[in-house]
One Martini backbone bead per residue (centre of mass of N, CA, C, O) as a GRO file, in nm:
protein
  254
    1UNK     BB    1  15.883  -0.294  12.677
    2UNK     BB    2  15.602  -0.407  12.615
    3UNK     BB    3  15.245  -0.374  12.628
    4UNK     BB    4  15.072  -0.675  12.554
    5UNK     BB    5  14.757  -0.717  12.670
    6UNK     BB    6  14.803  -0.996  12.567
    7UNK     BB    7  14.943  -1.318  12.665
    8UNK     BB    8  15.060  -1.542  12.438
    9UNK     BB    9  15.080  -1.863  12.506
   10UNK     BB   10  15.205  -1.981  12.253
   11UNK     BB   11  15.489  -1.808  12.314
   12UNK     BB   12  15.511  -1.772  12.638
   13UNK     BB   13  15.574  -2.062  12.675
   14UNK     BB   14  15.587  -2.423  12.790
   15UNK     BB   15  15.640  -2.734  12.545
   16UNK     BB   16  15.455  -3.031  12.531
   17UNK     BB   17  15.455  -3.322  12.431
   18UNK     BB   18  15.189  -3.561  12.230
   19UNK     BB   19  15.017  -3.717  12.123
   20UNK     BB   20  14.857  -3.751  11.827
   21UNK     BB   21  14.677  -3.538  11.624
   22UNK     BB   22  14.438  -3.398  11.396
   23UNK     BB   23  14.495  -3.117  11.483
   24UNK     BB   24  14.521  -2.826  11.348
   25UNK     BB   25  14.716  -2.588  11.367
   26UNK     BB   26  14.705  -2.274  11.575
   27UNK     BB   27  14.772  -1.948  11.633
   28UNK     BB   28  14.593  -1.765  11.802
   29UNK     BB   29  14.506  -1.907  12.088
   30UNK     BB   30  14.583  -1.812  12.384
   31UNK     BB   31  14.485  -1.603  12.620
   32UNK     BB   32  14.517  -1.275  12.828
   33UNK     BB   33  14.410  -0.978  12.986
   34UNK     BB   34  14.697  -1.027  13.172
   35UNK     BB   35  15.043  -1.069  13.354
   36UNK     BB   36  14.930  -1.039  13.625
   37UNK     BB   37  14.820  -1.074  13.998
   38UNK     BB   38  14.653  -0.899  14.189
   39UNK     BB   39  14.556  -0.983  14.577
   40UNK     BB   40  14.428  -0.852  14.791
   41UNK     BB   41  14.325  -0.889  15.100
   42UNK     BB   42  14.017  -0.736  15.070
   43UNK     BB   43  13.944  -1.011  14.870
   44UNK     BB   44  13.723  -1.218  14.998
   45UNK     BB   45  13.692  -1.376  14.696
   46UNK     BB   46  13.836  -1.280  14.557
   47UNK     BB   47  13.995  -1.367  14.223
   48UNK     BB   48  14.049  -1.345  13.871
   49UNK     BB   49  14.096  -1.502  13.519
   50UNK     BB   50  14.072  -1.482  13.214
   51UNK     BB   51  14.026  -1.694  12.931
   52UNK     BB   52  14.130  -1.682  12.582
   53UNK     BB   53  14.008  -1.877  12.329
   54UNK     BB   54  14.091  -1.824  11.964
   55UNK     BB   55  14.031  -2.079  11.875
   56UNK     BB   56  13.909  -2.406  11.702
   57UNK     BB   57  13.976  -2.554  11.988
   58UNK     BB   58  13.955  -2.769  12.240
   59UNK     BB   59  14.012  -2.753  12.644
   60UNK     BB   60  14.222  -2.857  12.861
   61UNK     BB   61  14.192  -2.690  13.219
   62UNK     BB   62  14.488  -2.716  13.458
   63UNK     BB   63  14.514  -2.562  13.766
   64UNK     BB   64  14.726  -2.381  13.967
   65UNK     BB   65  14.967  -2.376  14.262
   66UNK     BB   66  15.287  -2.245  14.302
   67UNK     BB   67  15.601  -2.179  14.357
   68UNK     BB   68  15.921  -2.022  14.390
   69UNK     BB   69  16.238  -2.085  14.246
   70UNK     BB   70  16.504  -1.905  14.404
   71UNK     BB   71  16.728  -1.985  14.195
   72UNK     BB   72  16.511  -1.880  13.921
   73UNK     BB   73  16.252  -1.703  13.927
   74UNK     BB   74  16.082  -1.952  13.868
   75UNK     BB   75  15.917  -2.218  13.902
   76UNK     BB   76  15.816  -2.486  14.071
   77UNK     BB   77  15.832  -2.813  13.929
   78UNK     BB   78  15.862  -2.970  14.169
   79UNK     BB   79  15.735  -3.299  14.289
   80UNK     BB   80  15.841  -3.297  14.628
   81UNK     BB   81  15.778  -3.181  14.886
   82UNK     BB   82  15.542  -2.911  14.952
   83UNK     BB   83  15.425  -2.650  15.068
   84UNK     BB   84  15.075  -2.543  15.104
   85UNK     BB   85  14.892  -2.339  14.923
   86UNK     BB   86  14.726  -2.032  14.989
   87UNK     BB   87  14.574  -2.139  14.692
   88UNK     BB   88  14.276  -2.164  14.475
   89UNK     BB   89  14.192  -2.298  14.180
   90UNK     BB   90  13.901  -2.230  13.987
   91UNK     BB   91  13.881  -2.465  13.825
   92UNK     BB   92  14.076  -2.708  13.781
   93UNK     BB   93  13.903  -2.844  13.573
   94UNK     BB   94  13.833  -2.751  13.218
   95UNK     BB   95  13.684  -2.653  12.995
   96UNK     BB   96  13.788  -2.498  12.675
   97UNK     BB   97  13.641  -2.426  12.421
   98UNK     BB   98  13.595  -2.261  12.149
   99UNK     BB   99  13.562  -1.974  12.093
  100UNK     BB  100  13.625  -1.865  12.430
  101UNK     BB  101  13.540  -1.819  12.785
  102UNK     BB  102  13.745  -1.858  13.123
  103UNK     BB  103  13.708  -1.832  13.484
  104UNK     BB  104  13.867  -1.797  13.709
  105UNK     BB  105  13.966  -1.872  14.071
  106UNK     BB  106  14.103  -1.707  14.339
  107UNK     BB  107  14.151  -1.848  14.670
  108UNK     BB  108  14.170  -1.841  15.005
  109UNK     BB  109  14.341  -2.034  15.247
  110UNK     BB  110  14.447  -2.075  15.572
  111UNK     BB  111  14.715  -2.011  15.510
  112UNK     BB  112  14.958  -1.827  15.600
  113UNK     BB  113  15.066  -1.470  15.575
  114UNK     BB  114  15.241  -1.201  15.527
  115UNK     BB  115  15.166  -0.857  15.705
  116UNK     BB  116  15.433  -0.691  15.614
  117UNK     BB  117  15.451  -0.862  15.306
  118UNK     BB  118  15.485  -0.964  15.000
  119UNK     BB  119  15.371  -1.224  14.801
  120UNK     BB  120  15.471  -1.487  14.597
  121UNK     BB  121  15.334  -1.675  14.267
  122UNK     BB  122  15.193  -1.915  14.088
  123UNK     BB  123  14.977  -1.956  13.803
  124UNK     BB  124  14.908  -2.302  13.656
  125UNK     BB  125  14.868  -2.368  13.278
  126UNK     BB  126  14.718  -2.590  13.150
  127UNK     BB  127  14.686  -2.710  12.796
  128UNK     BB  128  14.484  -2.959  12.673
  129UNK     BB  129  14.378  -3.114  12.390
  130UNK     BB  130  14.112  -3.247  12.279
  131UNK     BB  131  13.971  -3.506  12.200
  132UNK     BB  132  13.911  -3.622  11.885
  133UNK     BB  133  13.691  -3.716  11.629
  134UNK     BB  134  13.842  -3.903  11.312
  135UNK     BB  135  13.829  -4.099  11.027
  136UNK     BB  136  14.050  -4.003  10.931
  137UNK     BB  137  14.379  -3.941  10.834
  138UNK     BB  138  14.608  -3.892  10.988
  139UNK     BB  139  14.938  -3.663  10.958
  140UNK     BB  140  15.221  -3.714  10.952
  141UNK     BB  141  15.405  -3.553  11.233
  142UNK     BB  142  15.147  -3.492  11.413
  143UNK     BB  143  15.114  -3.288  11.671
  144UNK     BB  144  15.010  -3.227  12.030
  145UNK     BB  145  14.979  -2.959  12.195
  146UNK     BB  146  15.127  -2.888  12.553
  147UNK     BB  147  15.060  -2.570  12.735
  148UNK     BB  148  15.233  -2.354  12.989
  149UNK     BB  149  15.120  -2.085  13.199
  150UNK     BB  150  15.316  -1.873  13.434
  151UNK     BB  151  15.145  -1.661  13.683
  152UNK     BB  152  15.186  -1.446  13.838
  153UNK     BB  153  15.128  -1.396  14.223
  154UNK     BB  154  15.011  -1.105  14.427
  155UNK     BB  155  15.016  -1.077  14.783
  156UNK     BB  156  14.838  -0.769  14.950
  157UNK     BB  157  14.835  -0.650  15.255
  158UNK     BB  158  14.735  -0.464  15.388
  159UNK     BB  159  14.872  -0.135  15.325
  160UNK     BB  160  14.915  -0.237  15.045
  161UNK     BB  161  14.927  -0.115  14.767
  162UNK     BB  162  14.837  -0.193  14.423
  163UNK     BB  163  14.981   0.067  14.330
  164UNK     BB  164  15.402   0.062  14.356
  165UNK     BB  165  15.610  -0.019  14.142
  166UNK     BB  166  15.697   0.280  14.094
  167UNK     BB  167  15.725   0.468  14.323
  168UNK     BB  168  15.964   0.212  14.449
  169UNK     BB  169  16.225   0.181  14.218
  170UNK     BB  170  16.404   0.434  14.344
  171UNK     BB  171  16.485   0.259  14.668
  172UNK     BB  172  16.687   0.123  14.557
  173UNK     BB  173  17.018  -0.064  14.603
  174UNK     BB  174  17.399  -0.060  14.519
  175UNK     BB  175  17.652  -0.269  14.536
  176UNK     BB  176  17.961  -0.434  14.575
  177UNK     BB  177  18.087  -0.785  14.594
  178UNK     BB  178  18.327  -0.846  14.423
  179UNK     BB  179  18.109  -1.039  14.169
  180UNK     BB  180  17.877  -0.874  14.289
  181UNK     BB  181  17.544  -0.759  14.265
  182UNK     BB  182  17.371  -0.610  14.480
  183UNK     BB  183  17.037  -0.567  14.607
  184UNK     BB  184  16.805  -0.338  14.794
  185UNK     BB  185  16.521  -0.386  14.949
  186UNK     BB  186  16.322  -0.174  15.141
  187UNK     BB  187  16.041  -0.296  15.028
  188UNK     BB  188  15.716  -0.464  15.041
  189UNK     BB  189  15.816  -0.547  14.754
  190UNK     BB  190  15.821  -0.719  14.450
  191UNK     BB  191  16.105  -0.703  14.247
  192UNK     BB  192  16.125  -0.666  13.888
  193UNK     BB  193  16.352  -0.668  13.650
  194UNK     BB  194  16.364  -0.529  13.280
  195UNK     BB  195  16.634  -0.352  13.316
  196UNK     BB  196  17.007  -0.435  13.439
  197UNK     BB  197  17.274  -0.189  13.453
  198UNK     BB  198  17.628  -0.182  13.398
  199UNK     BB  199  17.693   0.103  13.248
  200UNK     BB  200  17.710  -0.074  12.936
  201UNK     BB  201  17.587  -0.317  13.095
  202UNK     BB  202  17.381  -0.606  13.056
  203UNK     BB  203  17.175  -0.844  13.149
  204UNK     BB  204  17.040  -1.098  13.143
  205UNK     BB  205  16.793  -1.271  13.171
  206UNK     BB  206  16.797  -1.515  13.382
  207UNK     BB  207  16.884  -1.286  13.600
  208UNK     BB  208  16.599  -1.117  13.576
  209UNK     BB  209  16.449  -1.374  13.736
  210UNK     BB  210  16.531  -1.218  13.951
  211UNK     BB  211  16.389  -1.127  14.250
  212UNK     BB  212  16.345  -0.905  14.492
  213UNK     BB  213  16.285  -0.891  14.816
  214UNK     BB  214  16.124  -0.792  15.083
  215UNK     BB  215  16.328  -0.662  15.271
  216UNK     BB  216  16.572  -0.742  15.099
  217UNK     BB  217  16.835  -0.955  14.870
  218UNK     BB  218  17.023  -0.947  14.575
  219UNK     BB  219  17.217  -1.122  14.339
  220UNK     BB  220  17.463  -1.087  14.069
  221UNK     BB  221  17.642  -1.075  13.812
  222UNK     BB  222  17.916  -0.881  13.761
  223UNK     BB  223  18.010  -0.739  13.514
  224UNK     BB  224  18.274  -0.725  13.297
  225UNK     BB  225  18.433  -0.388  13.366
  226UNK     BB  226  18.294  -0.234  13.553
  227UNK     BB  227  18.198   0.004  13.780
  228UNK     BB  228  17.974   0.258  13.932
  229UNK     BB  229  17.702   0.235  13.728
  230UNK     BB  230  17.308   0.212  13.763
  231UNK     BB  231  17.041   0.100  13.534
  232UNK     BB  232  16.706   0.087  13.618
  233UNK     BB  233  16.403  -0.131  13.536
  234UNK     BB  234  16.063  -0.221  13.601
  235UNK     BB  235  15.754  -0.403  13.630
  236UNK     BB  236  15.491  -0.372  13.679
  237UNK     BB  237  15.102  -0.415  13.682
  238UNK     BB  238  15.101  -0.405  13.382
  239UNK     BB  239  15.381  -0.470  13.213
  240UNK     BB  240  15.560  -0.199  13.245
  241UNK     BB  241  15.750   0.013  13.246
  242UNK     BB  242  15.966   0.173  13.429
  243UNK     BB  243  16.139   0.441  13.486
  244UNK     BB  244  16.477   0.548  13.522
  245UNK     BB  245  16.686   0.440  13.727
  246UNK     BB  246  17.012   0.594  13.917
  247UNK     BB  247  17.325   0.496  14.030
  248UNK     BB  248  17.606   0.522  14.220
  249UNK     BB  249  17.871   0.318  14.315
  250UNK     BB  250  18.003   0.240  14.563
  251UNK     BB  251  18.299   0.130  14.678
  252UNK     BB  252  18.431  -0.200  14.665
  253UNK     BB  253  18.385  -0.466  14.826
  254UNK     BB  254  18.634  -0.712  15.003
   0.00000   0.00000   0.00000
């Protein structure tokens, strides 16, 4: 996987329509200058986030703090009665003119979280399009995108190191039961496979979206045909791949 250096909203993000607009379509788009946030404990005034507009229209920027879905390791769009979010993003609404840059704030508020491991949220980015005055004649079958952008938010309290997930990378271990791979991750971070091997089958995408709790274990959908070796690597804290960890798997419980 690259490492991306900024990642582009509307190439990476999940789209939906909006009412039509004359506004011309821009490749350049939203951008950020990281791919996760780390928040460690010491940041009494919060982190920040620059959201960096290159395009020439303008947007209403929408923040917010979402769960994560444990079935599926995305966010948690479901708008029903969810547990209070330990974290609040300022400002939650705001305009983000043309060629210009956004500084969110993201801080804590009064909600407990586990002192012994890390824990994971999404940080939730609506880019809604802002209303155009125009008198031309709008073009036939144009829409306006709004496009929301989730990125991860990593809370490290005390004593959790800000950079660990390369050096923790290979204390994963890995057993099979039945149909499933199981990970086990004896470490108090959230762990993340960027690419995640039982001998040269990989798993696809939408499994590795499936991240391991701290001091917890993940079930994997274990390929057809494969045997005893398995070879993984982890997305770090600036979305680099870490180095290749390899493990022979013990026989198979049944």
């Amino acid at each position: 996987m690259k490492h991306l250096g900024q990642a582009i909203l509307l190439l990476c993000s999940l789209p939906f329509l909006t009412a039509p607009q004359a506004a011309e379509p821009d490749s350049t788009g939203i951008s950020f200058y990281v791919l996760r946030v780390i928040y460690p404990e010491s940041a009494k005034q919060g982190v920040s986030l620059a959201v960096d507009n290159k395009s020439a229209a303008a947007y209403l920027m929408q923040s917010r703090v979402r769960p994560v879905d444990s079935q599926t390791g995305d966010v948690d769009l479901s708008e029903g009665e969810q547990a209070k979010m330990p974290f609040i993003v300022t400002p939650p609404l705001a305009r983000l003119e043309a060629k210009s840059e956004l500084t969110l704030r993201i801080r804590r508020n009064g909600e407990p979280l586990p002192t012994d491991r890390e824990s994971v949220f999404f940080i939730s980015m609506k880019a809604i399009p802002a209303q155009v005055q125009n008198v031309q004649p709008q073009p036939v079958g144009q829409m306006a995108v709004t496009v929301v952008s989730n990125m991860k938010l990593f809370y490290r309290p005390k004593g959790l190191a800000k950079r660990a997930v390369a050096d923790v990378a290979c204390q994963l271990r890995f057993h099979r039961a039945g149909k499933e791979l199981i990970a086990d991750n004896p470490t108090p971070y959230w762990l993340t496979f960027s690419r995640l091997k039982s001998d040269r089958v990989s798993l696809d995408k939408p499994a590795l979206r499936l991240m391991v709790p701290p001091k917890g274990q993940q079930r994997y959908p274990a390929p057809t045909g494969t045997s005893g070796h398995v070879e993984w690597q982890l997305i770090d804290e600036d979305g680099w791949n870490t180095p290749v960890c390899q493990q022979d798997l013990p026989p198979l419980d049944v």
